[in-house]
Residue frames as qw, qx, qy, qz and C-alpha x, y, z in Angstrom:
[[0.720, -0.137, 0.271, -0.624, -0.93, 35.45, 9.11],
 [0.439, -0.148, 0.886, 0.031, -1.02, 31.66, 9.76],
 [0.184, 0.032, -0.838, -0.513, -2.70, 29.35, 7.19],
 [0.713, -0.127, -0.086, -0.684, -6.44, 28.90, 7.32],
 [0.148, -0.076, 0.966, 0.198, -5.81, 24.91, 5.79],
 [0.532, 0.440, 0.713, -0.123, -8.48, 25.65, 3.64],
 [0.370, 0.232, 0.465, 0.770, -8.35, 26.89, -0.13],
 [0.030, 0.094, -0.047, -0.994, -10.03, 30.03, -1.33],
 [0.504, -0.234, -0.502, -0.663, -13.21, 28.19, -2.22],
 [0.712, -0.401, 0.268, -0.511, -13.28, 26.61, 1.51],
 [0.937, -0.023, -0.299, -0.177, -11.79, 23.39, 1.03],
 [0.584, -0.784, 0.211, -0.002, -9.87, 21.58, 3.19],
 [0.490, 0.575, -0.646, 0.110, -6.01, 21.24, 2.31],
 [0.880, -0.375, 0.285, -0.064, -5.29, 17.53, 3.39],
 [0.288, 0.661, -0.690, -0.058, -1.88, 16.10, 2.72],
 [0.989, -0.073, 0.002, -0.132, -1.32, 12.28, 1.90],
 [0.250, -0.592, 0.713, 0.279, 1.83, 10.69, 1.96],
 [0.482, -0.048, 0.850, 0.208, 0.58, 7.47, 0.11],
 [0.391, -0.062, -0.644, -0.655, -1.17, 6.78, -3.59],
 [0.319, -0.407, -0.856, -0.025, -3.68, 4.47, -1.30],
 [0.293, -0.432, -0.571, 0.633, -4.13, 7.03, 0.99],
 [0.136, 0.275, -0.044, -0.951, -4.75, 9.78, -0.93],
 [0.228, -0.245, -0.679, -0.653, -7.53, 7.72, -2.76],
 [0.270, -0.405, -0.873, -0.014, -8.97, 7.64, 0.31],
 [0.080, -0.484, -0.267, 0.830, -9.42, 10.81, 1.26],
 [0.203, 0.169, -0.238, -0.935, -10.72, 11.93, -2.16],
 [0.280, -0.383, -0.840, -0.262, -13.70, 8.91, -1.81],
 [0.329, -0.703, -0.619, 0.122, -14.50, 9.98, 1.32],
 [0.445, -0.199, 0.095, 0.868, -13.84, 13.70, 1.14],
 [0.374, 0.754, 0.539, 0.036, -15.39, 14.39, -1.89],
 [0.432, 0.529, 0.136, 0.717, -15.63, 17.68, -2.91],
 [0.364, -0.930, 0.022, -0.044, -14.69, 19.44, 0.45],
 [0.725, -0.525, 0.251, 0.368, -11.16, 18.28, 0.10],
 [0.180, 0.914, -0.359, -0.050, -8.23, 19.68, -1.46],
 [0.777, -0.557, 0.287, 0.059, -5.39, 16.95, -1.47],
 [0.173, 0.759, -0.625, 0.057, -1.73, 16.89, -2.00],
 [0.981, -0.075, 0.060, 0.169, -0.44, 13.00, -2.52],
 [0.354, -0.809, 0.429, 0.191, 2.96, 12.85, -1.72],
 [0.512, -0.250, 0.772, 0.282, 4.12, 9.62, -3.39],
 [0.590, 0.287, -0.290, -0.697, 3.22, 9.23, -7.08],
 [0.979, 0.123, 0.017, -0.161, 1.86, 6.31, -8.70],
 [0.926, 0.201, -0.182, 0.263, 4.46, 3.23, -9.43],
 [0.290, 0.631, -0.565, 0.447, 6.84, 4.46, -7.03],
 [0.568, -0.354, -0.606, 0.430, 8.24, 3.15, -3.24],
 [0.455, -0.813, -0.226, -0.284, 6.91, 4.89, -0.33],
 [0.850, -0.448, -0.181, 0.211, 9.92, 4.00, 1.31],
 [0.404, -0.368, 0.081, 0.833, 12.12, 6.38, 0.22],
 [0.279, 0.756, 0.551, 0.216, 11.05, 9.39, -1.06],
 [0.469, 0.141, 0.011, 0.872, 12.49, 13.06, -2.15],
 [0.141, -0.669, -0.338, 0.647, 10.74, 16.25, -1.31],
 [0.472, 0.435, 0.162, 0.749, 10.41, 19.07, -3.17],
 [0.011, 0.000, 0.162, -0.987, 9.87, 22.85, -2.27],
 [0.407, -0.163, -0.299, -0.848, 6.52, 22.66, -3.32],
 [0.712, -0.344, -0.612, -0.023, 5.48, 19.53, -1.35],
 [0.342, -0.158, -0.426, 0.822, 7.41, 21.43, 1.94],
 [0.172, -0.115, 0.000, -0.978, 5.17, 24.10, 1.34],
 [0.508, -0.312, -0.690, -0.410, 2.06, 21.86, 0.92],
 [0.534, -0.409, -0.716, 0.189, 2.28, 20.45, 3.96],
 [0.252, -0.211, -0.382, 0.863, 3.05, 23.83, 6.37],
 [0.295, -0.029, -0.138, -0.945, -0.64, 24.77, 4.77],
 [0.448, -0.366, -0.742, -0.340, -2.33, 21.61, 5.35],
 [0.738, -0.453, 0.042, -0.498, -5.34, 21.10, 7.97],
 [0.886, -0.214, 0.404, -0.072, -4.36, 17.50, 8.15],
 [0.278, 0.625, -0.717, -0.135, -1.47, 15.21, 7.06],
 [0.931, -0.028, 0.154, -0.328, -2.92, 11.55, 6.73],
 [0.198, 0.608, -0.768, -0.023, 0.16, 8.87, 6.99],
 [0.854, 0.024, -0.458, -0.246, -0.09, 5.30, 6.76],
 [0.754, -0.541, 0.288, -0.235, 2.11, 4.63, 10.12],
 [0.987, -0.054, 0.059, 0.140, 4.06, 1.41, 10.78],
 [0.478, -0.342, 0.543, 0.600, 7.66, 2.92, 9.78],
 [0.587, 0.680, 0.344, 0.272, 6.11, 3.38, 5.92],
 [0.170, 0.928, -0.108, 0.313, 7.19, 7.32, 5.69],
 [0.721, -0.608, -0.068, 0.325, 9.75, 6.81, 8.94],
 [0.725, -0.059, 0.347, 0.591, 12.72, 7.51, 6.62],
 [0.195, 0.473, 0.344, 0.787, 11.38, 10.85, 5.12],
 [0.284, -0.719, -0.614, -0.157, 8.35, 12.16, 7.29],
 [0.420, -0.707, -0.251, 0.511, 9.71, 13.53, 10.34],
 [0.614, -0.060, 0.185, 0.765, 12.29, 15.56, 8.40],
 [0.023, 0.229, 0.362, 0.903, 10.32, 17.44, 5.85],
 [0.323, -0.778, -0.479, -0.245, 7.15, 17.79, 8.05],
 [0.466, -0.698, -0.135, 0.527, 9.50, 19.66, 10.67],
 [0.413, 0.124, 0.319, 0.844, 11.05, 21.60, 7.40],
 [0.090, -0.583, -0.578, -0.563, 7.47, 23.08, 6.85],
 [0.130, -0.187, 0.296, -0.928, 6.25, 24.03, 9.72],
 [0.421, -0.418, -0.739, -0.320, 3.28, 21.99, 9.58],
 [0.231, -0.050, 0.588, -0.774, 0.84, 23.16, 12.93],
 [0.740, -0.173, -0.316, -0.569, -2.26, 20.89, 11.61],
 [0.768, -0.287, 0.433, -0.375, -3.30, 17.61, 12.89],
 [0.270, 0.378, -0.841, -0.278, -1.30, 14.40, 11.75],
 [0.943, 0.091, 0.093, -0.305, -4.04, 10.97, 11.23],
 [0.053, 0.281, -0.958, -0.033, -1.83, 7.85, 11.82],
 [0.821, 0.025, -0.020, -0.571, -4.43, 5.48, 10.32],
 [0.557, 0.113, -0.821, 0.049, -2.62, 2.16, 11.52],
 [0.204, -0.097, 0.725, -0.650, -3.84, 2.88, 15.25],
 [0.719, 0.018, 0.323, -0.615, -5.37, 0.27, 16.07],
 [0.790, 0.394, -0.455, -0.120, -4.77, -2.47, 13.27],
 [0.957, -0.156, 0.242, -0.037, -3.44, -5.47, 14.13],
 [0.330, 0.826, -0.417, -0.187, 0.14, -5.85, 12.88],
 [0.985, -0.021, -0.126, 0.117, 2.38, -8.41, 11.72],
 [0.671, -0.665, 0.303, 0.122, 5.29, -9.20, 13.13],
 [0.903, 0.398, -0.123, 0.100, 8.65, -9.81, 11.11],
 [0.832, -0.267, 0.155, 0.461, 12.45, -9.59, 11.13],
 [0.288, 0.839, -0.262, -0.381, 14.34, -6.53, 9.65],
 [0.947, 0.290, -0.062, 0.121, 16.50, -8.52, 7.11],
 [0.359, 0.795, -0.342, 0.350, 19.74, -6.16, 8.01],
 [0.051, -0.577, 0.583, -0.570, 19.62, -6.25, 12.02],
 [0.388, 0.044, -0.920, 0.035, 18.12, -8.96, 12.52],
 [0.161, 0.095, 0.439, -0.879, 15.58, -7.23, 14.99],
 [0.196, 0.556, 0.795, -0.144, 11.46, -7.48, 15.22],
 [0.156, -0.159, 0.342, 0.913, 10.20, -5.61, 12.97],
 [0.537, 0.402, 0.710, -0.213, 6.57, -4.96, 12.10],
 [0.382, 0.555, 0.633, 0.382, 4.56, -5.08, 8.61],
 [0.244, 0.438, 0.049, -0.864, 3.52, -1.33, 7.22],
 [0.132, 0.018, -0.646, -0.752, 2.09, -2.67, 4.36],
 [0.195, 0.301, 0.846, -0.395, -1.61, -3.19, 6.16],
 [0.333, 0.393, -0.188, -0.836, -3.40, -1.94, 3.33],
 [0.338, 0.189, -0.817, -0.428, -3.42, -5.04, 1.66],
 [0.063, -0.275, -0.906, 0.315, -5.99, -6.44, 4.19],
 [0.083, -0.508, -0.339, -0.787, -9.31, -4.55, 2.86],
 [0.533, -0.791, -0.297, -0.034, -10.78, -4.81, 6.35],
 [0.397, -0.465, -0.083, 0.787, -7.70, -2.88, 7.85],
 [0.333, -0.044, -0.011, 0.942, -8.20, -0.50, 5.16],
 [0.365, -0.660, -0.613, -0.235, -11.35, -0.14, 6.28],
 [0.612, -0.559, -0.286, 0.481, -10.21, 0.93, 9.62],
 [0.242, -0.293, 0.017, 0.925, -7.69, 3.24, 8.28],
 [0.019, -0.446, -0.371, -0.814, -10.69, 5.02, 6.11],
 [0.523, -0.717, -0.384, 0.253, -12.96, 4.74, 9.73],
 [0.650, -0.418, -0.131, 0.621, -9.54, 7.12, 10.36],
 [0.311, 0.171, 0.508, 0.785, -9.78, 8.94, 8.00],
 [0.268, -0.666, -0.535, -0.446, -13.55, 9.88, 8.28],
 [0.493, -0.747, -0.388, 0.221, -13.28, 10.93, 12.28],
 [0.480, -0.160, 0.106, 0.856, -10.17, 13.24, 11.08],
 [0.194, 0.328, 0.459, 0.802, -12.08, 14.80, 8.59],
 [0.385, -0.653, -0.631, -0.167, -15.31, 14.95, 10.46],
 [0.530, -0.594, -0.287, 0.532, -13.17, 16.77, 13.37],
 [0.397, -0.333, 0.167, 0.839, -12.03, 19.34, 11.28],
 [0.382, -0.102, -0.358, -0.846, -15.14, 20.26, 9.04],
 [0.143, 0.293, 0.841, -0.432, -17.88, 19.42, 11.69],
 [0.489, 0.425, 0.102, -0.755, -20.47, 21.34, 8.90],
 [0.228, 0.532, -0.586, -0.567, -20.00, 18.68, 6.69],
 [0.457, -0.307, 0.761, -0.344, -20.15, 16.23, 9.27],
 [0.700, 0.432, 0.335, -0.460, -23.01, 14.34, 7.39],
 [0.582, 0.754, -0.253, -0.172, -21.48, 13.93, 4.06],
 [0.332, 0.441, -0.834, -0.015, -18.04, 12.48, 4.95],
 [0.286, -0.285, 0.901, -0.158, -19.87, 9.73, 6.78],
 [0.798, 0.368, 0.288, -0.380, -22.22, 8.92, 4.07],
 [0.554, 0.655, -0.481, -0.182, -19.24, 8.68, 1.68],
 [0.055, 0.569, -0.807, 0.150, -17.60, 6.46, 3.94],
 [0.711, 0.105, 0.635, -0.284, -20.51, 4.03, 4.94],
 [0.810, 0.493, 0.016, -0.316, -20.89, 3.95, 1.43],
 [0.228, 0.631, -0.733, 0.117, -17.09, 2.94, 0.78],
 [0.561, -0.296, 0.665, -0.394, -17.35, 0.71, 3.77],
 [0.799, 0.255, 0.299, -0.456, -19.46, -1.01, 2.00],
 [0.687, 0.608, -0.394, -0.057, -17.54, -1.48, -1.27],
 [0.118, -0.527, 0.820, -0.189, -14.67, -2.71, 1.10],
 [0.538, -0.176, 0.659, -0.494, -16.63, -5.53, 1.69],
 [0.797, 0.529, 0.042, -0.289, -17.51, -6.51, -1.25],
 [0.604, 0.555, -0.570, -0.042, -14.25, -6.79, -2.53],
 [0.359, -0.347, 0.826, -0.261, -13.07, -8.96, 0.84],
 [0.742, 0.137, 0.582, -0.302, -15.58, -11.63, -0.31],
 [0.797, 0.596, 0.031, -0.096, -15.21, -11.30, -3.81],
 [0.114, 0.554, -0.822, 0.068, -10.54, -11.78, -3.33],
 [0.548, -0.259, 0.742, -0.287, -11.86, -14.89, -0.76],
 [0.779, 0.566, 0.085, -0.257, -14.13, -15.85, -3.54],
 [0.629, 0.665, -0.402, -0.010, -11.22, -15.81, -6.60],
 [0.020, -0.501, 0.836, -0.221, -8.78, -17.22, -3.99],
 [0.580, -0.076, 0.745, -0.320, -10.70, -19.78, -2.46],
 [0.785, 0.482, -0.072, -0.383, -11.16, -21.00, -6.74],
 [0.402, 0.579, -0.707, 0.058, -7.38, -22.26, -6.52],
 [0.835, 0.014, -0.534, 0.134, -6.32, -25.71, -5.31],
 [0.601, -0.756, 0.080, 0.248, -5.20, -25.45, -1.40],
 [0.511, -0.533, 0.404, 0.540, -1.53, -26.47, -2.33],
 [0.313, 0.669, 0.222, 0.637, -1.56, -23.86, -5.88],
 [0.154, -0.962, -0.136, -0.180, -2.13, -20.80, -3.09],
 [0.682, -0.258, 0.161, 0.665, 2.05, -20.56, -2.96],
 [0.217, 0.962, 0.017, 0.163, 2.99, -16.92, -3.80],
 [0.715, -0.165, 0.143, 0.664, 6.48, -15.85, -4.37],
 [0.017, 0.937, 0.332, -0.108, 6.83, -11.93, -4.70],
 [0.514, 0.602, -0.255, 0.555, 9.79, -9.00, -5.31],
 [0.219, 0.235, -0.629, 0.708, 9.59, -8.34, -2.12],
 [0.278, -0.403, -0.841, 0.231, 7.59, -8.97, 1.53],
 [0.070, -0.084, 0.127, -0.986, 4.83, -6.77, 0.83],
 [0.605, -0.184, -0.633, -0.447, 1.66, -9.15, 0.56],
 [0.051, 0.110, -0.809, 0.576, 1.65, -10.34, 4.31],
 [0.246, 0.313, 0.512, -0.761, -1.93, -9.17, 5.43],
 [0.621, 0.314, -0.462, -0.550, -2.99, -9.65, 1.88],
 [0.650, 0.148, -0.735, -0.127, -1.74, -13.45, 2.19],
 [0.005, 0.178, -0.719, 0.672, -3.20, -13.89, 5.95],
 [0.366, 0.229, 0.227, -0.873, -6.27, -12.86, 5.10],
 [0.775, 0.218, 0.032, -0.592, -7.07, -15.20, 2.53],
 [0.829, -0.249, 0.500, -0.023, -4.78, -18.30, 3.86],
 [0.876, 0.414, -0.243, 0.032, -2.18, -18.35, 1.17],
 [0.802, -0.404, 0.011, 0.440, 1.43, -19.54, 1.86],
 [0.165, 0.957, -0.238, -0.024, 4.31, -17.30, 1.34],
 [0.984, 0.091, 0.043, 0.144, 7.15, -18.75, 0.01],
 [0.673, -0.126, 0.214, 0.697, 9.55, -16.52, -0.55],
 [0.457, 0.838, 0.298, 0.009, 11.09, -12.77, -2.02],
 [0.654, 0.616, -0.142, 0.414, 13.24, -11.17, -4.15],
 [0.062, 0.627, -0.288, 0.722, 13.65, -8.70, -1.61],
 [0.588, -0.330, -0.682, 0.282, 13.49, -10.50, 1.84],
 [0.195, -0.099, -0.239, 0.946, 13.09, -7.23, 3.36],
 [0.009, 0.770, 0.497, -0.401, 9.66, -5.15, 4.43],
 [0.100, -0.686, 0.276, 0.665, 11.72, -2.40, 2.89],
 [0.826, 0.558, 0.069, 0.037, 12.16, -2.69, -1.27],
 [0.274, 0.930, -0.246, -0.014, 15.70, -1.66, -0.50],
 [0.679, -0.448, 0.578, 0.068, 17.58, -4.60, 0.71],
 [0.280, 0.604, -0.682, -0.303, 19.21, -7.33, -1.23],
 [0.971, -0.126, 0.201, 0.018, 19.56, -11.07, -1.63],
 [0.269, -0.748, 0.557, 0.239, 22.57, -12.49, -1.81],
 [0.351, 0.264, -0.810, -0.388, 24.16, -15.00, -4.28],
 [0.097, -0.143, -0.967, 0.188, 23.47, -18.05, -1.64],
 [0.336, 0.415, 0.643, -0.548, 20.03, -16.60, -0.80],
 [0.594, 0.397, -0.200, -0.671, 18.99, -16.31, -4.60],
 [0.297, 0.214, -0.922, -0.127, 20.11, -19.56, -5.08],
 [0.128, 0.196, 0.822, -0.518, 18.17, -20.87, -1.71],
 [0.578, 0.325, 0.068, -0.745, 14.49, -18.79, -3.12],
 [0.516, 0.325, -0.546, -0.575, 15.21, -20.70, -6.55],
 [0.276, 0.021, -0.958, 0.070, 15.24, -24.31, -4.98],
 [0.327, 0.285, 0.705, -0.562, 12.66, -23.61, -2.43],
 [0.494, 0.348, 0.071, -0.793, 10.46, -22.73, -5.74],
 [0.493, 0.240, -0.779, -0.303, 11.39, -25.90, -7.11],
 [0.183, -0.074, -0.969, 0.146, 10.59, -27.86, -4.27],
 [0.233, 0.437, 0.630, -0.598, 7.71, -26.39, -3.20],
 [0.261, 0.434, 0.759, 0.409, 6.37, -26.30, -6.83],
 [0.178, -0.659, -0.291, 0.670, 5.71, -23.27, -7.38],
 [0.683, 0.454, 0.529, 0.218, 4.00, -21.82, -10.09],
 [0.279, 0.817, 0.358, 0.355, 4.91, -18.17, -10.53],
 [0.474, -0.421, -0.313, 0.707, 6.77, -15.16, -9.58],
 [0.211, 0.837, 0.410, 0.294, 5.55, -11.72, -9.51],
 [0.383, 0.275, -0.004, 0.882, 6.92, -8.64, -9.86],
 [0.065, -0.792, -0.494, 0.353, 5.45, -5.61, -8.62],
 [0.446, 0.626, 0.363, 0.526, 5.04, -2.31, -10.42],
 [0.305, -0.939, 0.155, -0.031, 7.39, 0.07, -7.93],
 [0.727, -0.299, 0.500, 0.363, 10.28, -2.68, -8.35],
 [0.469, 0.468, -0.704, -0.257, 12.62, -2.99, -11.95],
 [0.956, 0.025, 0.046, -0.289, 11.54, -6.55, -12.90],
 [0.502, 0.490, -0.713, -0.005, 15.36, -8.01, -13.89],
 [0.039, -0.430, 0.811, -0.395, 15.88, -9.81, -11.02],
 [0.720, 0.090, 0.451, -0.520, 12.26, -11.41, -10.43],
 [0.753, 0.510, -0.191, -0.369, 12.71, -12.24, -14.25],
 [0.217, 0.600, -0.745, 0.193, 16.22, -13.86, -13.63],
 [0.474, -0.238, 0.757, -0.382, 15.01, -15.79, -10.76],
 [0.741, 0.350, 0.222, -0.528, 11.89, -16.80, -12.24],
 [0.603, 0.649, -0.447, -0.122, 14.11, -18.10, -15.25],
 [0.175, 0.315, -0.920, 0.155, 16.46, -20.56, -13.22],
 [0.517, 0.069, 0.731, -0.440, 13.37, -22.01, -11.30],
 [0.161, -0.188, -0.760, -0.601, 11.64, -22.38, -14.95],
 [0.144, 0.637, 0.615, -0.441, 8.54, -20.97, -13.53],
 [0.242, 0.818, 0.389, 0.349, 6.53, -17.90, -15.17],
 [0.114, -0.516, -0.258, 0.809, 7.12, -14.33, -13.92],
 [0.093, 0.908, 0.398, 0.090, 4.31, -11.76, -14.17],
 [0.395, -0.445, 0.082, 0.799, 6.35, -8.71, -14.67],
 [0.050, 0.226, 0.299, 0.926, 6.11, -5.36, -16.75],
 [0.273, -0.252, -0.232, -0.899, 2.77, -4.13, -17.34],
 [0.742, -0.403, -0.500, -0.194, 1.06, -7.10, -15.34],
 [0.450, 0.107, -0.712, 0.528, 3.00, -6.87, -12.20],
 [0.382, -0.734, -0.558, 0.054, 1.12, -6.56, -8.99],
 [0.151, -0.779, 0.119, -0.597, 0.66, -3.17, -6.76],
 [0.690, -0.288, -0.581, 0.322, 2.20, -3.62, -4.36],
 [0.331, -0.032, -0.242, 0.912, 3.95, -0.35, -2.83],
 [0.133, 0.346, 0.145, -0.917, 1.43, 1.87, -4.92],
 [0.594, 0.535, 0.579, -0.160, -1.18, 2.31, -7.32],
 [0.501, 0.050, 0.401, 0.766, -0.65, 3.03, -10.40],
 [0.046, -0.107, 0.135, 0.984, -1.20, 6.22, -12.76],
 [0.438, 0.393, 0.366, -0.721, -4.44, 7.42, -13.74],
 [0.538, 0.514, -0.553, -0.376, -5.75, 5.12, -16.83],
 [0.313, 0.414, -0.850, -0.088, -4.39, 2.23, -15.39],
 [0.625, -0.398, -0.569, -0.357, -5.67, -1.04, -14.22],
 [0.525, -0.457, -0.580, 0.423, -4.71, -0.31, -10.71],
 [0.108, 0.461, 0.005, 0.881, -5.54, 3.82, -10.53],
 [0.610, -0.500, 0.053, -0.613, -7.90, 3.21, -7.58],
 [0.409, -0.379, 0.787, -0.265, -7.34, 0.99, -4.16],
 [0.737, 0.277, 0.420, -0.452, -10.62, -0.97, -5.33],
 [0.867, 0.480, -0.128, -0.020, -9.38, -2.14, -9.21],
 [0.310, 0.651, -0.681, 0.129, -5.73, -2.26, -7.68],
 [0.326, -0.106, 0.860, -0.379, -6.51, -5.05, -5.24],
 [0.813, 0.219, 0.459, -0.283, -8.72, -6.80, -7.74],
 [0.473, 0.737, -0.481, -0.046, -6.28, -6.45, -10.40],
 [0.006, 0.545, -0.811, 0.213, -3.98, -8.14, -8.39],
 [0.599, 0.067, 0.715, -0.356, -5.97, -10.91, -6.94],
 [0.779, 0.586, -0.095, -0.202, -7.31, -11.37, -11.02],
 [0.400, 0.641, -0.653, 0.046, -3.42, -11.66, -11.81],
 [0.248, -0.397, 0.834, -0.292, -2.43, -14.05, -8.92],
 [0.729, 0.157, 0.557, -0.364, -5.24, -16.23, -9.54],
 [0.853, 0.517, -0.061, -0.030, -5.22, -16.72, -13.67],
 [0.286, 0.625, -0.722, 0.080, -1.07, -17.28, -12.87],
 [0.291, -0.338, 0.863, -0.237, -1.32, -19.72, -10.29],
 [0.833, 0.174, 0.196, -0.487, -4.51, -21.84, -11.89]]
C-alpha cells in the first residue's frame, strides 16, 4: 500500500532540501509537521550526496519544499526520481524577483538562487510554504496561517532592523567582499556595493585564477576596502590569503557569515532570524 505522507501520530511528512527551508516549515508547521532537512547545517546546497535513508524519506513525503533557482538542480531531479516520490513538490522562488548574473564557466545568464537573503522574498517563499501546507492539511487550515502571519511579522522586523544596522555605516564603508557571490539580494536590498569574491561563481564550486586573485586583491586596495568575509560552508584559506595581501581583516572561522546555510543547533546562526542578524551584526562591527 502507497504511503499515507503522514506519520503514525498524523503528521505530515514534509521534506526540505535546505537548512533555511526546513526552518521554515517547522515555524510555520508547528506541531503538525514531520520534517526531513536534506542539507545539514554548515554545508553547500550545491552539491549534495544522498543517502538510502533520505531516498526513502522523500518516496514517503506529502510534500518536498525546494528553494528553486538551480539551488538543488545538480542533485534533485535524480534522487527524487530514485524514490518514487508521488507527493506535491513547493518551488518557493515562484514568483520572486530574480537577479540576473553570468555563470563564471560559460559565460551564459545565469540567475541568483540565493533569494533568501532578501527577508521580504523569504517572506514570499514562507507565503509558499503556508498555501502548500494549508492544501494538504485543510483541518489545520487555521493554525498554519496564524503561525505564518505571526512569522510574517518577525520578517519584518528584521528588514528594518538589517536597514537600520546598515544604514549606521558611512555610504562609501557599505563595500562587501565575500567567498563567494552569495549576498546579491541581501546587498540590493539594503544598497551596499559588491566588490568582489573569492569564488566569482553563484556556485561555491568554481575557482579564481592566479590573475583574477591578483585583480580582487587590487580592486580591494583601490576601492578601500575594509574586510573580507568568509562564510561558514566555505574552508577559510583562501579568503584568509587574500585578505592577507590586500592587508585588510578577514572574518573567518567561527565568525564567518551564513551564507549557503545555517548553522548547527547552539549556534549563533541555528535559525533564519539570528542567522541574518548575525550576519548583518558581523558585517557592520567589521566594516565600522
Amino acid at each position: 500500500m502507497a504511503d499515507s505522507g503522514a506519520t503514525d501520530n498524523g503528521k505530515l511528512k514534509v521534506v526540505a532540501t535546505t537548512t533555511q527551508l526546513a526552518d521554515f516549515v517547522r515555524v510555520i508547521g508547528g506541531d503538525r509537521v514531520a520534517v526531513t532537512q536534506l542539507v545539514k547545517p554548515n554545508a553547500s546546497p550545491h552539491e549534495y550526496e544522498p543517502t538510502p535513508d533520505v531516498i526513502q524519506a522523500i518516496g514517503q513525503a506529502r510534500l518536498l519544499v525546494k528553494n528553486g533557482v538551480g539551488l538543488e538542480d545538480e542533485w534533485l531531479g535524480k534522487t527524487v526520481r530514485t524514490s518514487g516520490f508521488r507527493g506535491q513538490t513547493v518551488d518557493t522562488s515562484a514568483g520572486i524577483s530574480l537577479r540576473r548574473g553570468e555563470d563564471e564557466e560559460t559565460g551564459k545568464p545565469v540567475d541568483d538562487p540565493h533569494i533568501w537573503h532578501n527577508p521580504q522574498n523569504a517572506k514570499a517563499m514562507c507565503a509558499a510554504v503556508e498555501k502548500a501546507l494549508a492544501e494538504a492539511d485543510p483541518d489545520h487550515l487555521a493554525g498554519y496561517q496564524q503561525r505564518f502571519a505571526a512569522y510574517a511579522a518577525q520578517l519584518d522586523v528584521l528588514d528594518k532592523d538589517i536597514e537600520r544596522q546598515i544604514n549606521s555605516l558611512p555610504e562609501d564603508g557599505r563595500k562587501l567582499v565575500t567567498n563567494h557571490d552569495a549576498f546579491g539580494y541581501y546587498i540590493d536590498r539594503y544598497h551596499l556595493t559588491f566588490v568582489g569574491s573569492v569564488i566569482p561563481d553563484f556556485s561555491d564550486q568554481a575557482e579564481l585564477s592566479g590573475s583574477q586573485l591578483d585583480g580582487l586583491v587590487k580592486k580591494i586596495k583601490d576601492e578601500k576596502v575594509k574586510a573580507v568575509f568568509g562564510e561558514s560552508s566555505l574552508p577559510p584559506k583562501t579568503a584568509k590569503t587574500i585578505a592577507d595581501q590586500a592587508g585588510v581583516k578577514v572574518v573567518a572561522g567561527e565568525g564567518s557569515l551564513y551564507g549557503d546555510s545555517l548553522g548547527p543547533a547552539g549556534s549563533a546562526g541555528d535559525t533564519y532570524l539570528k542567522s541574518e542578524e548575525f550576519n548583518t551584526k558581523t558585517i557592520v562591527d567589521a566594516l565600522k
